[in-house]
N, C-alpha and C positions, 0 to 999 in steps of 0.2 A: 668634503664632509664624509665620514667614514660611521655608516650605521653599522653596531655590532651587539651580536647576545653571546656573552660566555659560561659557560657553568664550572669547569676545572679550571679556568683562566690560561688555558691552549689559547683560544681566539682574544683573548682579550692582550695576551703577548702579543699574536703576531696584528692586531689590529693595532697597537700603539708602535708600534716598529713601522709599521707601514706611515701612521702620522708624522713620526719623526720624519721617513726619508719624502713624504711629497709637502710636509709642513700646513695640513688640512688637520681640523676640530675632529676629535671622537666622539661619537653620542652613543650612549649604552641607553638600548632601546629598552630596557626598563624602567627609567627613567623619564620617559618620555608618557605625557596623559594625551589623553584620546583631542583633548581641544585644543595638544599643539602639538600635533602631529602634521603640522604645516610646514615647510623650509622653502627658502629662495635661497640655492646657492651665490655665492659669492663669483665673479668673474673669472674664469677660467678654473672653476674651484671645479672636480674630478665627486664622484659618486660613487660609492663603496657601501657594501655590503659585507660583511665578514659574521661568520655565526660556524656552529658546529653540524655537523651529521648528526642527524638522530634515526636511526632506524631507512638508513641507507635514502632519507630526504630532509628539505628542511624545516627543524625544528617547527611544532607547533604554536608556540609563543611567536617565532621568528615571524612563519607565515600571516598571524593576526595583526602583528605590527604591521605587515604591507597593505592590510586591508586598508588602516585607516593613515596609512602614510598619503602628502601628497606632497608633491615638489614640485617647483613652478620653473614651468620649462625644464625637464628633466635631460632631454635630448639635444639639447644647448651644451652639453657638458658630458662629459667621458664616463663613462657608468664601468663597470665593475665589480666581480664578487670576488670572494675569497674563502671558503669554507676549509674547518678543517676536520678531521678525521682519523680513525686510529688504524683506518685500513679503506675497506673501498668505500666510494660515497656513492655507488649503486647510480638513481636517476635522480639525484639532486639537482643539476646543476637543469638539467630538463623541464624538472618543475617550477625551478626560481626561474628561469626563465619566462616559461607561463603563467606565473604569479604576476611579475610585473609586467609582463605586456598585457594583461588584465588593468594596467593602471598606467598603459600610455608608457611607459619605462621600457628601452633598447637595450641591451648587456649588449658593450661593446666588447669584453673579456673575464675569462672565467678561469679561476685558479683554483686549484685544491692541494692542500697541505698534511701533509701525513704526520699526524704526532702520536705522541703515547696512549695506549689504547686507555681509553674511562668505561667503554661500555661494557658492561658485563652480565646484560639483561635475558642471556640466553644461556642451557647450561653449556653447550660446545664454548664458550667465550669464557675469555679471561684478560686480566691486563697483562703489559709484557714484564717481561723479565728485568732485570737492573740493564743487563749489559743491552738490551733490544731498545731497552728507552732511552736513555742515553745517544743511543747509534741512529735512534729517528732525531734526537732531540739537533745531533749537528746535522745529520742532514736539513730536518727543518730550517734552521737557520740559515744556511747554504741556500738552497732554493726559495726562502726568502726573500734573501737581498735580489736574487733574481728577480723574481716578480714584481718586488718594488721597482727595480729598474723598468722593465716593461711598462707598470701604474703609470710612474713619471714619466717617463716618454711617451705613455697616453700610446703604446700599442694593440693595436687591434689582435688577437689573439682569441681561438676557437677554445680552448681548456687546455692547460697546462697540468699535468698531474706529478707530486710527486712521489709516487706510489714506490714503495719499497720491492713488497713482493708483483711485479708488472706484470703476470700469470693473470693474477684476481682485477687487473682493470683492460676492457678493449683495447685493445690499438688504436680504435676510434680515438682513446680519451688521451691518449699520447701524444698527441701529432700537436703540434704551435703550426697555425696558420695564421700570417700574418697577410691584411690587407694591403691592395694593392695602391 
């Protein structure tokens, strides 16, 4: 099962790309009411998270959905995020981490995706250009199908990023450490 909140429908792309390649349900966590915010995955079914950066963590909305999320036996099963972003996702991936181990939930891998910038809630901000969105939009896709590969193979991975300008994100967030 693959929980996702999109607003430009960046995440809602690469969350149905990712259902295609491991063949697991989409739920758009807006959809979703407070009294069934219950799931039992299905057998060897995998646990996803995908939603956007907002304000260099994750979405507001996103976060309230975890509150009353519960999934039975979560650690049974390959857990997984995927956010994406128009540039750095700052300590995202830090937070959702601490969101769900708040609620029993392990992130076995943590991906972030670079697409065309939406946010433009600052003046220094702007979205990109034709030719820069475009030049994320193949890479996104490229690094995609990566990730989905690792999903499927259920590899253990610290954060994958794929940041364009690699200046603006640590070295920490670059490195694939794969379990042993």
């Amino acid at each position: 099962m693959i929980f996702y909140l999109s607003g430009t429908g960046n995440t809602k792309w690469a969350a149905s790309i990712l259902g295609q390649m491991t063949g697991e349900r989409l739920i758009d966590i807006t959809k979703v009411k407070e009294e069934t915010a219950y799931f039992t995955p299905n057998t060897n079914e995998r646990i996803g998270f995908c939603f956007p950066v907002h304000g260099w963590r994750p979405p507001l909305a996103f976060r309230r959905f975890l509150n009353k999320l519960r999934i039975d036996n979560p650690n049974n099963h390959y857990c997984y995020a995927l956010c994406t972003a128009g540039d750095d996702i700052g300590e995202t991936m830090d937070i959702l981490k601490k969101d769900l181990a708040q609620h029993g939930i392990k992130l076995d891998s943590a991906f972030s995706l670079i697409m065309p910038e939406s946010y433009v809630g600052l003046p220094f901000m702007d979205v990109d250009t034709k030719e820069n969105e475009e030049r994320k939009k193949v890479k996104a896709a490229k690094d995609l199908a990566i990730y989905g590969q690792f999903i499927t193979e259920r590899k253990v991975v610290a954060l994958v990023s794929s940041s364009i300008k690699k200046r603006e994100v640590p070295a920490s967030m670059l490195s694939i450490t794969f379990a042993a």
